[in-house]
N, C-alpha and C positions, 0 to 999 in steps of 0.2 A: 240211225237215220238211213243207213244205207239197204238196212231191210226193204224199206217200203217207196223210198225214192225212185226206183223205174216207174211203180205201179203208178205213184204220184204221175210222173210225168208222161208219161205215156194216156193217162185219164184226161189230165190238160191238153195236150196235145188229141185228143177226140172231141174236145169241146172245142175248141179253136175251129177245128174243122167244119161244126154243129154252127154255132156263131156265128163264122168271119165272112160267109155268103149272105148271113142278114144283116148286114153293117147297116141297113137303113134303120133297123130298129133302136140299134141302144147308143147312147150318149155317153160323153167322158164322164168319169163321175168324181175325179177330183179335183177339179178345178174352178171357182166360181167366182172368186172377185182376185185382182191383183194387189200385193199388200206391197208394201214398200220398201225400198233395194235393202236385201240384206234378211230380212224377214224367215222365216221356217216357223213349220209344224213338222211334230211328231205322231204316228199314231201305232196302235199296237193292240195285238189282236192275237186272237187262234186259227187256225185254219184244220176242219177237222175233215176225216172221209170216212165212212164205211159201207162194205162189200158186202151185196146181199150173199147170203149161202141158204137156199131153200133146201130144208130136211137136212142141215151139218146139226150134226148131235150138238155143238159148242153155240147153233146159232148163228147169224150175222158178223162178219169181223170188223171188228172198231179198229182201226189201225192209230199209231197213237198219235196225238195229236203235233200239229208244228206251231212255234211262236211265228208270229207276223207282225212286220216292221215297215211302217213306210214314211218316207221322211220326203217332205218338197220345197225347196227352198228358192224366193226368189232371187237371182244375180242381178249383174249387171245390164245395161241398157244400152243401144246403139238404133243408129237408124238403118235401114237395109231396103231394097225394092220387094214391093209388095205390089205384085198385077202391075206392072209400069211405072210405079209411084213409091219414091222415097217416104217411108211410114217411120215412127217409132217403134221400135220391139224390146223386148225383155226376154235374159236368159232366165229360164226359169228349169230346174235340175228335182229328178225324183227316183229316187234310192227308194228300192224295196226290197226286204229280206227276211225270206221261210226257213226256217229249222228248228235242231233240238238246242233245247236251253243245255249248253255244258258248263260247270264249274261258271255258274254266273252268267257268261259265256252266249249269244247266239251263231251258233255251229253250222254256217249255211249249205256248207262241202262243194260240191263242183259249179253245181246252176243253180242254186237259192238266192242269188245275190244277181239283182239288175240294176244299171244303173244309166238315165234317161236323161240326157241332157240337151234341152232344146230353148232356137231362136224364138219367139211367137211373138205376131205382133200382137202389140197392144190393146185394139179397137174389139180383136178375136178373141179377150176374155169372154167367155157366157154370162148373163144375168140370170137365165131362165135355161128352163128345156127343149123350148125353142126358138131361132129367129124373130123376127118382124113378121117374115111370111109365111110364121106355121111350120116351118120346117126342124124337125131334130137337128137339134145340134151335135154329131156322133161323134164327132174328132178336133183336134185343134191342130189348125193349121200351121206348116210348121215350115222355118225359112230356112233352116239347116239345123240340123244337130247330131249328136251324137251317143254310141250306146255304148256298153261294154256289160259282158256276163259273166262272173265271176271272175277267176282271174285271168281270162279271156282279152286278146285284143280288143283298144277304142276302133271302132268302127264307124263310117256315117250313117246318119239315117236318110234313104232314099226315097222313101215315103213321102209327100209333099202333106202328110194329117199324121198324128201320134195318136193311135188307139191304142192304151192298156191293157182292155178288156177283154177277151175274158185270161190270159195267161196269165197279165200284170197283175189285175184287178179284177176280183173275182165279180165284185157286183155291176150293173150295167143299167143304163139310164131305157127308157122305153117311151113311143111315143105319145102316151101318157100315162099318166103319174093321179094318186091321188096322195093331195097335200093337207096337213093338217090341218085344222082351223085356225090352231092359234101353237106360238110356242109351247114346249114342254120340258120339265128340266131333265135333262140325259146325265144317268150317272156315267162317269169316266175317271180313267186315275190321274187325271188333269184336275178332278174337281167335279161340280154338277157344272152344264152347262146348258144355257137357253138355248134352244132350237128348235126348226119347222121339220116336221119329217116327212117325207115323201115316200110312197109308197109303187111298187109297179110288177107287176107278174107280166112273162113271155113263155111261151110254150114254142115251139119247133118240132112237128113230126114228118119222118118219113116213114115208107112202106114196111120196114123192120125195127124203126127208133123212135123216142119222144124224149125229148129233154124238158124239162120244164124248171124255170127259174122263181122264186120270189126275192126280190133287192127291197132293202130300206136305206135311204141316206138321209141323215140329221145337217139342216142345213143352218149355218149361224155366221152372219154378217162379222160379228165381233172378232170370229177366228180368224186368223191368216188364211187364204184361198177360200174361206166360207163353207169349211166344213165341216162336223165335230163327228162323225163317227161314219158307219155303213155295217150291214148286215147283210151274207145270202144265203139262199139255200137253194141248190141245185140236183135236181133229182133226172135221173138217168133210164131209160126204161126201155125194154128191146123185146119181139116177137118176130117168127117166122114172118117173110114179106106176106106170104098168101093168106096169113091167118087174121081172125077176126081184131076190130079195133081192143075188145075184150080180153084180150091175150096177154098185152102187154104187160113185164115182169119187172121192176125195178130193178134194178142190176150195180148201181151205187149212188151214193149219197154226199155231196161236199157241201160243209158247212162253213161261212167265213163270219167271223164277228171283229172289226174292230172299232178301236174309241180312240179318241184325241189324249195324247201323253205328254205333250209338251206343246211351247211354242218361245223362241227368243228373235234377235232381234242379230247375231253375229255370222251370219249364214255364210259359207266359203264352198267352192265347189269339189270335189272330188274326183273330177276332172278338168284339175284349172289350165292346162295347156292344149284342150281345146273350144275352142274360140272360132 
């Protein structure tokens, strides 16, 4: 793991930076109905990348692949000020973790492992991708909480919205979407499972860069938070500023795929001493 772990994170961290100036564009993407105290889902996945190498005798490098874990669990409930006004909220906690499968084993090493623990109120679940009045819903509004990265200090979160994407959560909502017509059954190691799937492509270029994204999310009412899987595929692509749009050379490729692995009903936090 420790081969390829800078290259990983240092590719993240240039997407972030690609991204986190478009925040008007993409939406949370795991979270969609509130399930009830105590509640969790499991989901589990690969997350893969490979390195163009134009004229390497061996080809393009496939770097090998990492398991991916994401677990969200609803806590407990309190009331808190929201805009001047005592609201209801829910702590709601999301454990995610990249690496190599060892001895059974998911092996995250320094920064594979995030873990998000936040207030939200209640009313600021999404239904849809967006508002009443049209507008994306990019973030979920957030009354306090807390983070910690491996086995890194808990920390607070200062952000007054929890966005995942793209670091957390590779795939990302967009300000539209095309939805399926009708459910479809989605295989997963949960089982098959009913669901809408939503579709959404973003592209982002500048004068030397073009990122281009496609996300799929499988959306299903039945699940805990309403989601049964996601899919991306993010393509990387770079040319001299001066040069023609024609130029541009792919330069890496992450692929993320997961599916729904669990779901019960005994959900505990992981950071229960903060509150």
């Amino acid at each position: 793991m420790r081969r390829w772990q800078p290259q990983k994170l240092a590719w993240m961290f240039a997407l972030a930076l690609v991204f986190g100036i478009q925040a008007h564009v993409s939406a949370q993407t795991l979270i969609w109905n509130l399930p009830a105290e105590g509640s969790w889902v499991r989901f589990q996945g690969t997350f893969e990348q490979t390195e163009a190498r134009p004229g390497a005798a061996g080809g393009d490098l496939e770097l090998p692949p990492w398991s991916e874990q994401v677990t969200i669990k609803a806590l407990g409930s309190e009331m808190a000020e929201v805009a001047g006004e005592q609201k209801p909220c829910r702590w709601i906690e999301i454990r995610i973790e990249r690496g190599k499968e060892v001895d059974g084993k998911l092996d995250t090493g320094l920064a594979g492992l995030e873990i998000y623990k936040v207030l939200v109120p209640e009313t600021a679940i999404p239904q849809g991708i967006t508002n009443q009045e049209g507008i994306p819903l990019s973030f979920l509004p957030v009354v306090k909480g807390y983070r910690k990265v491996g086995s890194g200090e808990i920390t607070p979160i200062v952000s007054p919205a929890l966005q995942l994407y793209p670091l957390g959560v590779l795939a990302g909502y967009f300000r539209t979407m095309t939805v399926g017509n009708a459910p479809e059954d989605l295989s997963t190691p949960a089982g098959p499972q009913s669901a809408t799937k939503y579709e959404g492509k973003l592209e982002v270029e500048r004068a030397g860069s073009r990122t281009q994204e496609d996300s799929t999310i499988w959306r299903s009412a039945e699940i805990p938070f309403g989601v049964a899987g996601w899919t991306a595929n993010v393509v990387r692509q770079v040319k001299d500023e001066r040069a023609p749009r024609d130029d541009f050379k792919t330069v890496s490729t992450v692929k993320s795929s997961v599916r729904l692995a669990g779901t019960g009903t005994d959900a505990t936090s992981d950071l229960p001493d903060s509150n």
